[in-house]
N, C-alpha and C positions, 0 to 999 in steps of 0.2 A: 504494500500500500504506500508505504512513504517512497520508497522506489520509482515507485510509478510517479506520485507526486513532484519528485526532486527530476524525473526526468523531462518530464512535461513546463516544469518550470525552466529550466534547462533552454529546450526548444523556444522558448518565447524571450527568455532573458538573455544577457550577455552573462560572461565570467565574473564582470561587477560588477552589475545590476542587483545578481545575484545574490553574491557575496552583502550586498548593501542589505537589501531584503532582509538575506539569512539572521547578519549580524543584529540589524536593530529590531529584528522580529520576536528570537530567541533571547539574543540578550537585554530586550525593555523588558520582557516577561521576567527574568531572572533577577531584574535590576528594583523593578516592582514590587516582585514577591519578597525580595530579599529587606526592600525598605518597610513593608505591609511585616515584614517578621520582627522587624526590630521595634514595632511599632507594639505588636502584640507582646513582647518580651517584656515592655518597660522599658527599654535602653534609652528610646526618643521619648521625651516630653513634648507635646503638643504647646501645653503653656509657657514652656522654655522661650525665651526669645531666641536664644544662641542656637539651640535645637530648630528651631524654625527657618532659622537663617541656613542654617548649614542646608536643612530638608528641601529648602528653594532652590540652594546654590546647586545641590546635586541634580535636581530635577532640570532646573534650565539650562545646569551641564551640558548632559544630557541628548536633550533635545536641542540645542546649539551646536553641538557635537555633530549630530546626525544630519542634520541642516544644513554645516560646513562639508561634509563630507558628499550630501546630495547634492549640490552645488556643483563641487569637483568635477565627483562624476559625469552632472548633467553636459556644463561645459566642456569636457572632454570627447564625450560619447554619442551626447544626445537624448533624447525621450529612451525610458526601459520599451522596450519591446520591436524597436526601428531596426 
C-alpha cells in the first residue's frame, strides 16, 4: 500500500518536490505531536510567558522554514507536478 503510494507520488513529483512533501508532511506531524506531548507532560506552561514565546518561536520556525525552502524549490524547479 504505501509502495504503491510513494510510487504514484513519484510519477507526479520531482526528486524534490518530493522530498519537500515527505519532509514537512512527516516531520510537522512528528514536530506537533512531539510539542502536543510536552504539553501533556507538564514541561510547557501555557501561562508561562517564556514558555509561550519559545512555543511561537518554534512554530513560526517552522513554518518559515518550510516556506524558505518552498520558495527555493519553486524558483528553481517550478510548480510540483510540471
Amino acid at each position: 500500500m504505501i509502495d504503491q503510494f510513494v510510487a504514484f507520488a513519484r510519477s507526479i513529483l520531482s526528486d524534490n518536490w518530493f522530498a519537500w512533501f515527505y519532509q514537512y508532511l512527516f516531520g510537522g506531524v512528528f514536530f506537533f505531536f512531539s510539542l502536543w506531548l510536552t504539553f501533556r507532560a507538564g514541561t510547557i506552561y501555557k501561562g508561562l510567558r517564556a514558555d509561550r514565546r519559545i512555543i511561537w518561536i518554534l512554530v513560526i520556525g517552522f513554518f518559515l522554514f518550510a516556506g524558505i525552502h518552498l520558495i527555493w524549490i519553486y524558483s528553481v524547479e517550478g510548480p510540483p507536478g510540471k
